[in-house]
N, C-alpha and C positions, 0 to 999 in steps of 0.2 A: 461249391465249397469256397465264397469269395469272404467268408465271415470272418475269418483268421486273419487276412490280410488287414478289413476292415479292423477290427479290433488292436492291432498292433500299430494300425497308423494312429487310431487314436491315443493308444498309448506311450509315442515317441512323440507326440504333438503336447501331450497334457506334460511329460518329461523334462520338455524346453520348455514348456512355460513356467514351469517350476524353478527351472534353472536361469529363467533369463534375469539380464541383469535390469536391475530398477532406473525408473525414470527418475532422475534427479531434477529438483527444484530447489533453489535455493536464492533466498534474495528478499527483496522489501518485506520488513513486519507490518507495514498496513496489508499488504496483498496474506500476508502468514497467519498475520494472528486470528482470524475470523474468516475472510473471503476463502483463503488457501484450501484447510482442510473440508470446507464444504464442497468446492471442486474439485477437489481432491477424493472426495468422498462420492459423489457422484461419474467420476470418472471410471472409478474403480469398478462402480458396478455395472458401468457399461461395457468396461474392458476388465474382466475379470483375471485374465490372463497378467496384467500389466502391473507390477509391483512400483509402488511408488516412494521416494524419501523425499521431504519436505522439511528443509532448513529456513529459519528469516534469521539472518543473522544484519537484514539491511541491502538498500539496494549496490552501494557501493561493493560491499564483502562478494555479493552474490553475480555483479559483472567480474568479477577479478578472479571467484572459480568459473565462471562462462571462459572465461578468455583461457584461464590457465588451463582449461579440457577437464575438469574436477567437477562440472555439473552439465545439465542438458538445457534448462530453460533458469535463466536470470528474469524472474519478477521484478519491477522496479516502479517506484510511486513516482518518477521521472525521467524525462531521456535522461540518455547517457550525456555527461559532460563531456570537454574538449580531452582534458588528460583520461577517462574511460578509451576515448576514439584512439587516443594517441597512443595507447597501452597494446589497442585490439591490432592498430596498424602493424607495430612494433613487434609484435607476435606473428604475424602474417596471416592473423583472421579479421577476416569483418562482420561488425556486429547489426544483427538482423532485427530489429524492432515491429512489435504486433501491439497495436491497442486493444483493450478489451472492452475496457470502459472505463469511466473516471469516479472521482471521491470528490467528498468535500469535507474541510477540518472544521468543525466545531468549536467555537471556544467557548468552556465551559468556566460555570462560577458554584457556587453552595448554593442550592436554595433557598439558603437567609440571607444571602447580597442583594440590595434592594436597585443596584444596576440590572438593566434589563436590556440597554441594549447599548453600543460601542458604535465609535465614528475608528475608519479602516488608523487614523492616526493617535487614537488614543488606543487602540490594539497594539501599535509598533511602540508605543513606551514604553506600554506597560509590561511588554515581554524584554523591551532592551534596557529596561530598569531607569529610563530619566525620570517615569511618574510611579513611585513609590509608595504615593497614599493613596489610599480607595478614595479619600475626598475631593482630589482632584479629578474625578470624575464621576461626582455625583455621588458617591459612595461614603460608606461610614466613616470617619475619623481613624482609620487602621490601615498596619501595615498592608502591602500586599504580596504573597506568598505566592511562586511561582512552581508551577511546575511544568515540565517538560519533557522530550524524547533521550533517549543518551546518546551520544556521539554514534557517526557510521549510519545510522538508519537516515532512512530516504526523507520519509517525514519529515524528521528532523529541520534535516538542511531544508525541503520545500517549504515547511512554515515559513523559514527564513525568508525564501525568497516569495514565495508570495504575499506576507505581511508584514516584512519588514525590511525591505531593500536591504537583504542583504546583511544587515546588522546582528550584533552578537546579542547573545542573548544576556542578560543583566547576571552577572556574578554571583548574586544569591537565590539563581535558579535552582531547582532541585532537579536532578534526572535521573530518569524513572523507566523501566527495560521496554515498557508497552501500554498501548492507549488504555488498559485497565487499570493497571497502576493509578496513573494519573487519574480516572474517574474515582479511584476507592481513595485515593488522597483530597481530592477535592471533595470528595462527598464528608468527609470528618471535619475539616478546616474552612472553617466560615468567610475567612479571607483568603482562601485559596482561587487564582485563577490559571486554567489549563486549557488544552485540547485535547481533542478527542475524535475518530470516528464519528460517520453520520447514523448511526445504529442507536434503536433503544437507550437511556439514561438512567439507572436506575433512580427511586426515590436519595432524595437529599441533593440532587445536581439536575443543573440548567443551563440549555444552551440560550447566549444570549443572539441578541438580534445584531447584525451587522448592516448599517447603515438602514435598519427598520427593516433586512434581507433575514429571511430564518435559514437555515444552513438545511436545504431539502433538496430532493432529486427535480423538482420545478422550480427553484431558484437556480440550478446547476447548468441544468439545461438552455432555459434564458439567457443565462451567461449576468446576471443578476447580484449572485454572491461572489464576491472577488477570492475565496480561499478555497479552493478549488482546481484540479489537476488531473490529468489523465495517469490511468493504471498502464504499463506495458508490461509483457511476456519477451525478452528478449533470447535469441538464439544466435547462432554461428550459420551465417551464408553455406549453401555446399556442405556443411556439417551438422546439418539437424537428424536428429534419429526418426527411426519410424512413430517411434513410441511419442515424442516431442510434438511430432508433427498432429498424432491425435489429441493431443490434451490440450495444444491451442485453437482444435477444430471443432472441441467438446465446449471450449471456454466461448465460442464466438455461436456456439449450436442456441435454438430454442431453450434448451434445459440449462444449459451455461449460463447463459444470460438471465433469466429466472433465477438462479441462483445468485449472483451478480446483484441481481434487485432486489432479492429476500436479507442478503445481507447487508442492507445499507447502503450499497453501493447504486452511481449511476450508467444504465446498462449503454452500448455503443448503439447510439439512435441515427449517428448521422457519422459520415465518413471523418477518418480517423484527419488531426492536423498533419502537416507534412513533416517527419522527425527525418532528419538527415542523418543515416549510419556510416558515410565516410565524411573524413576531413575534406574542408574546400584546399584547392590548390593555393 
């Protein structure tokens, strides 16, 4: 008569799982908008038990509920900067960094700009607005229309700093909530130049060539294409959850990584750079 027992463990197990609390994600829209919910989706069906919430409100928003105990794992399209470190210190947690794999930005044009490909310094003008006409680089006699990230997302700021030392972006940028946006804005406006995701293009847009580099997971890899970055999963040292600890073990698993590579992305081929999660002395 062991079948009663059996049966009731089952259903004080299937109970808590009902009731447990969700694994929180929250952080970069490059890792949200597309890569997120397919890991996010494949995680699910390998942990069925495991309810998931998945925010990109940005890698910055998404370290500051890590720190503030308001999420489980901080996605971010960059390490954490000095005031993130200074914030985690200040708090008396430290922040734990996982690579998963890396992106690269694309910079996209209309399919009627008869520019085809860009030198890395006529990229940083023409997004910090000193080169204004498309003829000054080869391009048609017209304005040129920018679009971009909105403020707080990771992207954002790493464009910056991978193709433009740093500099602001030209004042009659447009900013736009996510790399879709920006594709469906460039794809109507024939002087429009943006980025993008390494994913699919629909018709009407083109990525162009950067220094004769195509923006691909074998350009990435090479270290070839200069706009390009590593993806991190960031957590709390000593305070990762169980549930945390599976979805960065899912994200780095055979299927993880598959996934990783189906969406565009470039999967972790080779050991991760060294990210330093405390401040030097």
């Amino acid at each position: 008569m062991k079948i009663l027992p059996v049966i009731l463990a089952a259903a004080l197990s299937a109970t808590h799982a009902a009731g447990q609390d969700p694994l929180r994600i929250e952080g970069s829209n490059t890792f949200g908008e597309k890569l997120g919910p397919l890991l996010v989706k494949g995680f699910k069906r390998a942990n069925p038990g495991i309810p998931v919430e998945l925010k990109r409100p940005g890698s910055g928003p998404g370290l500051e509920a890590l720190i503030a105990g308001q999420s489980d794992i901080a996605p971010t399209s960059r390490p954490a900067n000095r005031t993130e470190l200074l914030a985690a210190k200040k708090a008396g947690v430290k922040l734990r960094p996982q690579m998963i794999g890396s992106y690269g930005v694309a910079v996209i044009v209309n399919a009627a700009n008869p520019v085809k490909n860009l030198k890395p310094t006529q990229v940083r003008t023409l997004f910090n607005g000193r080169v204004a006409n498309w003829s000054k680089v080869r391009g048609a006699a017209a304005a040129v229309n920018l679009y971009v990230l909105g403020p707080n997302t990771g992207a954002r700021a790493g464009f910056q700093d991978l193709a433009m030392r740093g500099d602001a972006y030209a004042a009659t940028a447009k900013s736009l909530p996510d790399y879709a946006s920006i594709v469906a804005a460039v794809a109507k406006d024939p002087n429009a130049i943006g980025y993008a995701d390494m994913g699919p293009l629909p018709a009407g847009v083109r990525a162009v060539l950067i220094n004769g580099e195509p923006p691909n997971s074998v350009a990435i890899y090479e270290q070839v294409y200069p706009y390009a970055n590593s993806l991190y999963l960031y957590t709390l040292e000593r305070k990762t959850s169980p549930a945390a600890r599976k979805f960065i073990r899912y994200a780095l698993s055979k299927d993880g990584q598959r996934i990783i590579t189906k969406a565009g992305f470039v999967p972790r081929l080779a050991a991760p750079p060294s990210v330093s999660s405390s401040l030097a002395p």
